[in-house]
KOLDRENTOR-660031 format. One line per 10 residues: number of its first residue (from 1); their letters; for each residue y, z, x of C-alpha. Coordinates in nm, 4 decimals. Example, Ala and Ser with C-alpha at 12.3 -4.5 7.8 and 13.67 -1.06 7.14 Angstrom:
BEGIN
1 = AS = -0.4500/0.7800/1.2300; -0.1060/0.7140/1.3670
***
This chain:
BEGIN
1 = XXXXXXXXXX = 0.0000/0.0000/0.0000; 0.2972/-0.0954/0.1457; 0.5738/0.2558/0.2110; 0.7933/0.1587/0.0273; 0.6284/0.1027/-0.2844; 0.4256/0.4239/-0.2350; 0.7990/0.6225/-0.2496; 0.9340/0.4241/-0.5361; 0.7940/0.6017/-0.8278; 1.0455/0.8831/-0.9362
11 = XXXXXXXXXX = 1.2867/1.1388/-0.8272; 1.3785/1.3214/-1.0858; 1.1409/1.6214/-0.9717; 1.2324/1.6431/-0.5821; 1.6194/1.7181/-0.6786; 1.5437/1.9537/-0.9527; 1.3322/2.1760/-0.6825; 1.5281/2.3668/-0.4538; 1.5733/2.3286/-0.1177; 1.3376/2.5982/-0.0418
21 = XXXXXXXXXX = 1.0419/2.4543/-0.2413; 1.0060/2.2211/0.0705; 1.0391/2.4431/0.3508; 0.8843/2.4083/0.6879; 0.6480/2.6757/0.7749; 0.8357/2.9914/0.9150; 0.9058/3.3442/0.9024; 1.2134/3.3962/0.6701; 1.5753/3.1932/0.6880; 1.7898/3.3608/0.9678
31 = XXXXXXXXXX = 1.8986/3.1819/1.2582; 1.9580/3.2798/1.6122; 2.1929/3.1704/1.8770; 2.0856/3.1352/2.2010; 2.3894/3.0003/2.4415; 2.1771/3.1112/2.7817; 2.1362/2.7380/2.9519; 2.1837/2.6830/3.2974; 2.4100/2.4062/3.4001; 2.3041/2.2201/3.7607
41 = XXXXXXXXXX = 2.5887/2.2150/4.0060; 2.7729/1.8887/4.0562; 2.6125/1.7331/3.7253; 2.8087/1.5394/3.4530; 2.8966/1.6066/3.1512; 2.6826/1.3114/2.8986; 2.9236/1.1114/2.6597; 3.2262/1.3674/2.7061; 2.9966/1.6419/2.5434; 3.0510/1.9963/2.5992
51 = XXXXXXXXXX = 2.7094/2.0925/2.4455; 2.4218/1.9460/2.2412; 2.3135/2.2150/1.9988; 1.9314/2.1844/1.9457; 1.7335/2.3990/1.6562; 1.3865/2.4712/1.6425; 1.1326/2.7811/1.4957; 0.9721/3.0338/1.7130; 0.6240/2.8324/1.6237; 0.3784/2.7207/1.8324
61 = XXXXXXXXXX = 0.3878/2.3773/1.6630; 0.7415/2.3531/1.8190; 0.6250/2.3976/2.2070; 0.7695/2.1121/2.2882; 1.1167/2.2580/2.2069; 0.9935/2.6097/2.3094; 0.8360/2.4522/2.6633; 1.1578/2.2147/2.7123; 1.4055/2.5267/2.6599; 1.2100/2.7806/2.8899
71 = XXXXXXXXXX = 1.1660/2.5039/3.1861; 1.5205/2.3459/3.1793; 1.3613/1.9992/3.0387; 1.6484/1.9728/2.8199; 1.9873/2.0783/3.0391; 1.8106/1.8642/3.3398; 1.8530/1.5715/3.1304; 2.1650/1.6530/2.9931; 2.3081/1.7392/3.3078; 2.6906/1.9503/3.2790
81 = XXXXXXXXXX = 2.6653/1.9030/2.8987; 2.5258/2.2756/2.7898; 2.2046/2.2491/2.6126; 2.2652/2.5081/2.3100; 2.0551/2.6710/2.0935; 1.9399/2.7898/1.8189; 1.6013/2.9216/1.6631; 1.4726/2.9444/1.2659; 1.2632/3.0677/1.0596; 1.2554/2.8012/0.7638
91 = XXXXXXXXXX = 1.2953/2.4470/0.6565; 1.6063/2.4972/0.4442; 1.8323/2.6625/0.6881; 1.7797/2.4341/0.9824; 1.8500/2.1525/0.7638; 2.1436/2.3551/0.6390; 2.2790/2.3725/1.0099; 2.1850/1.9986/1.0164; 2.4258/1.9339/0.7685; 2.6847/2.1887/0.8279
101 = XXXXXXXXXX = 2.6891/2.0537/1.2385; 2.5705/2.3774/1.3609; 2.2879/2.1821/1.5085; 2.2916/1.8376/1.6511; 1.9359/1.7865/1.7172; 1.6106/1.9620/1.5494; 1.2369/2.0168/1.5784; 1.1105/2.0551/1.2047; 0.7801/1.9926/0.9813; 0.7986/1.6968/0.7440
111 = XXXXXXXXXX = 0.8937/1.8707/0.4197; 1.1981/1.9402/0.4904; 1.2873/1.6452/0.6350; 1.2016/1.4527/0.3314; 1.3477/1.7009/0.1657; 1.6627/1.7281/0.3492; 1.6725/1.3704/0.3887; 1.6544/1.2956/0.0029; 1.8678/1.5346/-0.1567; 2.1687/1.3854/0.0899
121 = XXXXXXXXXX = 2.0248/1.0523/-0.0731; 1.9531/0.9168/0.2898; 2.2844/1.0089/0.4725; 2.2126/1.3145/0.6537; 1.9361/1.2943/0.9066; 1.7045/1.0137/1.0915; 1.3467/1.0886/1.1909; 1.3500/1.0027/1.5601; 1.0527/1.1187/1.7513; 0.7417/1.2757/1.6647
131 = XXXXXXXXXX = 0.6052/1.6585/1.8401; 0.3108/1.7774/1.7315; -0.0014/1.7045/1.5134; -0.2557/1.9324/1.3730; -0.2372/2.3598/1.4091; -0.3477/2.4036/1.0200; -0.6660/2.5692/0.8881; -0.7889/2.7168/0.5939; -0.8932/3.0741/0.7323; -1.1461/3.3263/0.4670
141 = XXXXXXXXXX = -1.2598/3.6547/0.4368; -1.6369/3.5581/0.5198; -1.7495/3.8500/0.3015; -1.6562/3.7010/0.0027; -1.6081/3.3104/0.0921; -1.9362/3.1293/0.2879; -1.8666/2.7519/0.2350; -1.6058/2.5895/0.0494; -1.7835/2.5503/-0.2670; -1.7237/2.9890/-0.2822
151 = XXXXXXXXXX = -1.3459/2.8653/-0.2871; -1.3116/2.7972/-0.6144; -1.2202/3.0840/-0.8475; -1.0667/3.2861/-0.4845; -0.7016/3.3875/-0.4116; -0.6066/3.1510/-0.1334; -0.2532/3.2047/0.0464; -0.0247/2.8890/0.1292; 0.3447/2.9606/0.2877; 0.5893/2.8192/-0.0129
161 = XXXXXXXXXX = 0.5792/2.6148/-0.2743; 0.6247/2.2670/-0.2199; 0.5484/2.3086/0.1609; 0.3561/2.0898/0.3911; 0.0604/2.2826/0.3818; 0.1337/2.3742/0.0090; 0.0669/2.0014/-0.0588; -0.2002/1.9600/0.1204; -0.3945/2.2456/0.0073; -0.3213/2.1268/-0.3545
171 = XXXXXXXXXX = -0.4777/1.7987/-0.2403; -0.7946/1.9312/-0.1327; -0.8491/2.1508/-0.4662; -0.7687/1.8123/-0.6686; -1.0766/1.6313/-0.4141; -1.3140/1.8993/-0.5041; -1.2433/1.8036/-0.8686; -1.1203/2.1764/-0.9226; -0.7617/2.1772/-1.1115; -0.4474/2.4047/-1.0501
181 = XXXXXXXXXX = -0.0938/2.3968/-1.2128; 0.1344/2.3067/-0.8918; 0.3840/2.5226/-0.9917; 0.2491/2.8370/-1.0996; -0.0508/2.8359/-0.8435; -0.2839/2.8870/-1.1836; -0.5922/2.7403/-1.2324; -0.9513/2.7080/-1.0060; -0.8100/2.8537/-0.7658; -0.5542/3.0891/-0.7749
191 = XXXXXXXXXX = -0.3005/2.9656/-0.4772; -0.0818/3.1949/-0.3833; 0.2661/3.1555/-0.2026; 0.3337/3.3764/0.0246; 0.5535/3.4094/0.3889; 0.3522/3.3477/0.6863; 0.5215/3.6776/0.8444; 0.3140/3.8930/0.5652; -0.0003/3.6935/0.4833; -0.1883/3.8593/0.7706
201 = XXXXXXXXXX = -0.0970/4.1870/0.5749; -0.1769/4.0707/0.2381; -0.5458/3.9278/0.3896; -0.6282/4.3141/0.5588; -0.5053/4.4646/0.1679; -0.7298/4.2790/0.0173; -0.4865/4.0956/-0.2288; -0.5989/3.7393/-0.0869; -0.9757/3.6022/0.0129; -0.7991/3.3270/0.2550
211 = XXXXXXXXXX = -0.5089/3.1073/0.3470; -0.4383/2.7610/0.4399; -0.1910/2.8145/0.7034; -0.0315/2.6668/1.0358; -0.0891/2.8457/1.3719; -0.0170/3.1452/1.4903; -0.1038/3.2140/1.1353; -0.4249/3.1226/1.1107; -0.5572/3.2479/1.4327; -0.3760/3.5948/1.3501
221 = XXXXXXXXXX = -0.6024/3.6092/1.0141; -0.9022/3.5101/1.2364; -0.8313/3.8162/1.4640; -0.8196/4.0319/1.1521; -1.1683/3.9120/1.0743; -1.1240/3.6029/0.8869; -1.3250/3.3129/0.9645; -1.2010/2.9485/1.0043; -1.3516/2.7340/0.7177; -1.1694/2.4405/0.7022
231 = XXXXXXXXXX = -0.9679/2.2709/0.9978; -0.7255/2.0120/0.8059; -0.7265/1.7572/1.1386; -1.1045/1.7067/1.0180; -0.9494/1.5875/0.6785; -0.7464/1.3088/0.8448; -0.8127/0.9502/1.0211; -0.8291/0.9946/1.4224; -0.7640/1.3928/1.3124; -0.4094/1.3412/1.3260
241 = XXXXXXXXXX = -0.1448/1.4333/1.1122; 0.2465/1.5192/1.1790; 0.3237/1.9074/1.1736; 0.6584/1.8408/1.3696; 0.9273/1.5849/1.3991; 1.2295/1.5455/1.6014; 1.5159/1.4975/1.3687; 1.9353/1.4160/1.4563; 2.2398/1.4136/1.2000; 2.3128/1.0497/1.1614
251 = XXXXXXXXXX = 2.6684/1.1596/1.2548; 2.5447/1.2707/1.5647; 2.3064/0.9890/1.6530; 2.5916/0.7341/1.5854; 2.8589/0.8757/1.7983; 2.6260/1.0170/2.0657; 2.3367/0.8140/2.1230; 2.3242/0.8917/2.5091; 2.2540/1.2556/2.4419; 2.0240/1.1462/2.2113
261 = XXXXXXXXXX = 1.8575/0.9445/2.4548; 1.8440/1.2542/2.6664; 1.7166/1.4985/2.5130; 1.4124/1.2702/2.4077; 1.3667/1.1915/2.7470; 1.3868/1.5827/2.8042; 1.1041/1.5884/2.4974; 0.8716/1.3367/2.6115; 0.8604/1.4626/2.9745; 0.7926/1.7986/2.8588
271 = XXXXXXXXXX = 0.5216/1.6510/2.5990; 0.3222/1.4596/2.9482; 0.4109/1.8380/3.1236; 0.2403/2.0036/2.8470; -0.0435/1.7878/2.8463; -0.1106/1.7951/3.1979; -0.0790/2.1508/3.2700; -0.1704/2.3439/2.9168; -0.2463/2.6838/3.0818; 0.0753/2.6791/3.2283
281 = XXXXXXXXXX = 0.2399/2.5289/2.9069; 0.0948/2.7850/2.6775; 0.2056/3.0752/2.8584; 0.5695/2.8908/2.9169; 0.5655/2.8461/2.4876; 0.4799/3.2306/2.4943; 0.7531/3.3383/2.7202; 1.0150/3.1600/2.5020; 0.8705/3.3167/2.1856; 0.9087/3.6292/2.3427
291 = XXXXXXXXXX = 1.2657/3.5530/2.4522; 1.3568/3.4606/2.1365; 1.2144/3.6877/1.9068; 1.1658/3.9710/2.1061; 0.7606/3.9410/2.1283; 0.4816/3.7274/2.2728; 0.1651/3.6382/2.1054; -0.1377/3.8386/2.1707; -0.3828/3.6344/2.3781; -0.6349/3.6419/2.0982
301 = XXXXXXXXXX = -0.4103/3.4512/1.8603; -0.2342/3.2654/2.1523; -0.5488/3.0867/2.2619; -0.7250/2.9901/1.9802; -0.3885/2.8773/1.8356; -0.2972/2.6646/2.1135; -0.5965/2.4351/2.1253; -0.5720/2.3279/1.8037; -0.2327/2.1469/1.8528; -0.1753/1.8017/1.9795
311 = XXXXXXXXXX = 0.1656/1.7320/2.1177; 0.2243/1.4075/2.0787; 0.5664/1.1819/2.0933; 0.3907/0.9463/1.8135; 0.5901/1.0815/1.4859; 0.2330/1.0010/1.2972; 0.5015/0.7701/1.0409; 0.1729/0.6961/0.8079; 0.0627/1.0110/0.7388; 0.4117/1.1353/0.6572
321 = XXXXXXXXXX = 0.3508/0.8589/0.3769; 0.0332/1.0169/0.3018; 0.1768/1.3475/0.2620; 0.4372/1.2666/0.0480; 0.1919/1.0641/-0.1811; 0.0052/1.3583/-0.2047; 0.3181/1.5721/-0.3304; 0.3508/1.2963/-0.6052; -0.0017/1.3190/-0.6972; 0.0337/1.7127/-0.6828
331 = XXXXXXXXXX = 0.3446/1.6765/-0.9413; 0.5872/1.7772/-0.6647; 0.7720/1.5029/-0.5337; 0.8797/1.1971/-0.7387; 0.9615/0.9256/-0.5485; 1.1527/1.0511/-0.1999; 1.2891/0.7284/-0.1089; 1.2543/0.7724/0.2130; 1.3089/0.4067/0.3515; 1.5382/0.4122/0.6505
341 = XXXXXXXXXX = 1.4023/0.7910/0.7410; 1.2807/0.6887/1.0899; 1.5155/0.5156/1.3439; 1.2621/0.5118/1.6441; 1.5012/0.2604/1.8618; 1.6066/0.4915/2.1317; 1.2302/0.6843/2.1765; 1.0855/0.3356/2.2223; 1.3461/0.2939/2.4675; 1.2347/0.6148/2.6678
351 = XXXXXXXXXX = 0.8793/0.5628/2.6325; 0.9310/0.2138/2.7527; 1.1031/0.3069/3.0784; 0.8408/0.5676/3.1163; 0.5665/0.3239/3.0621; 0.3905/0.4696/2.7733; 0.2894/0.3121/2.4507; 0.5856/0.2524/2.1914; 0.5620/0.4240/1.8832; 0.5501/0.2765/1.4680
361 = XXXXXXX = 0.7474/0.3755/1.1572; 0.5373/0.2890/0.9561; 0.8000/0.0601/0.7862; 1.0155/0.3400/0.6707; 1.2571/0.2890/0.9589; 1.6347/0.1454/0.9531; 1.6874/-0.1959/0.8912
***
């Protein structure tokens, strides 16, 4: 099916929800400012700037941000121009900065950007690189869930309504041929949203059998006992699926498109650092978590976590199509419009130069 018939169906839906229906996956809405870059001596400022403000969540699916802040990836490329920054805890607010130019640059999960991206009827943000893939699981309480079949008729966790892994736990139940109303979480299966920061909490009470969660989540439910059921990579072709893209204000992107440039250049060098030393990578991701929240991940949730992400520069454009379909089908999302989300010019510029494979949109990029 071509995209942009599968995004012309409705709309009317998406811009009733609110912005929050459509969060990323994080730990509450505060951001918080961290202005401690080191500038190199004798380096120049890029395109006049003073700073480039970059967002991202204290998630392991953002290491590439997390990684590229702790090792100076991003003020090397950006040489006297201050590399700014600041960290979230949900969708809505980073987009919120987005839009407000307290951010230039972000690291996000797809929701919101489709979100973000529709309510501003296609004027706010671009799509321009892809992060990460995979880092979601559907983690039980093995005493009282032993294959998926035992899922039906269970209370299983998801972060928000509307979310990424909202949607595609609603997608599963509908492929079992169980049914549950989208918005109340009744039916089958009793879904049940609730904040990543207290579903470990709700699992040890008692008042839910499981979740279907991102990492650290899921391996913090595992260290409380719960048992990994369901990894969603299995669910997809090549077991990839987009958990976090690179987004830019259009503003920004037009008027600055050599800090742009640089700080995907900072992203995809840190992406090929990550991948070649992940030991050393992890524990860098750590550090910054620690920095900027004020405590590191135990290694029992660190390492489990950590090998079930892919970092990847390829923003996986299809299954961002897939996902959204999937919203539709849940009752969640009529039509996002979404051509014109991706402008992947200046990545396939970087990955050129760096010799790497260019990158698709899926046609859902800028004409």
């Amino acid at each position: 099916m071509p995209a942009t018939h599968a995004f012309r169906r409705t709309f009317a839906v998406i811009a009733a929800l609110p912005l929050l229906t459509l969060a990323a996956c994080g730990y509450g809405s505060d951001a918080k400012d961290d202005d401690t870059a080191k500038v190199a001596a004798g380096a120049k400022k890029i395109d006049g700037l003073d700073s480039v403000k970059i967002g991202y969540f204290g998630n392991l699916t953002h290491a590439t941000a997390l990684v590229a802040n702790q090792k100076g990836f991003f003020q090397k490329e950006l040489g006297a121009t201050k590399a700014s920054y600041a960290t979230f805890n949900a969708g809505p607010s980073e987009i919120e900065a987005l839009n407000s130019g307290s951010i230039d640059i972000g690291w996000i999960g797809p929701s919101p950007a489709i979100n973000g991206y529709t309510k501003s009827k296609g004027t706010n943000l671009r799509i321009i690189g892809g992060s990460a893939s995979g880092g979601v699981k559907l983690v039980v309480n093995p005493k009282k869930i032993k294959s998926l079949k035992d899922v039906k008729g269970k209370k299983i966790a998801t972060p928000q309504l509307g979310n990424t892994q909202d949607v595609a736990f609603l997608n599963w139940i509908s492929e079992q041929g169980w049914k549950v109303d989208a918005e109340s979480g009744a039916g089958d299966v009793s879904v049940v949203r609730t904040d990543n920061k207290v579903t470990p909490d709700a699992y040890k009470s008692g008042s839910i059998d499981g979740a279907w969660v991102p990492e650290p989540t899921a391996s913090k439910l595992v260290a409380e006992g719960g048992k990994v059921l369901l990894d969603e990579a299995d669910l997809w072709p090549d077991k990839k699926f987009v958990i976090t893209n690179v987004i830019v204000s259009q503003k920004f992107l037009k008027e600055h498109p050599k800090a742009v440039e640089a700080v995907l250049k900072a992203s995809v060098e840190t992406n090929k650092w990550i991948n070649a030393n992940p030991d050393e990578a992890k524990a860098a991701a750590n550090k910054q978590l620690e920095a900027d929240s004020g405590k590191a991940l135990p290694t029992d949730v660190l390492d489990p976590a950590w090998k079930s992400i892919q970092f990847t520069n390829d923003p996986l454009a299809a299954t961002l199509n897939t996902e959204a379909e999937h919203a539709v089908k849940a009752g969640l999302l009529e039509d996002p419009l979404l051509d014109g989300i991706y402008d992947l010019t200046l990545l396939n510029k970087v990955l050129k130069a760096a010799g790497e494979s260019t990158v698709d949109d899926a046609g859902l990029g800028v004409k």
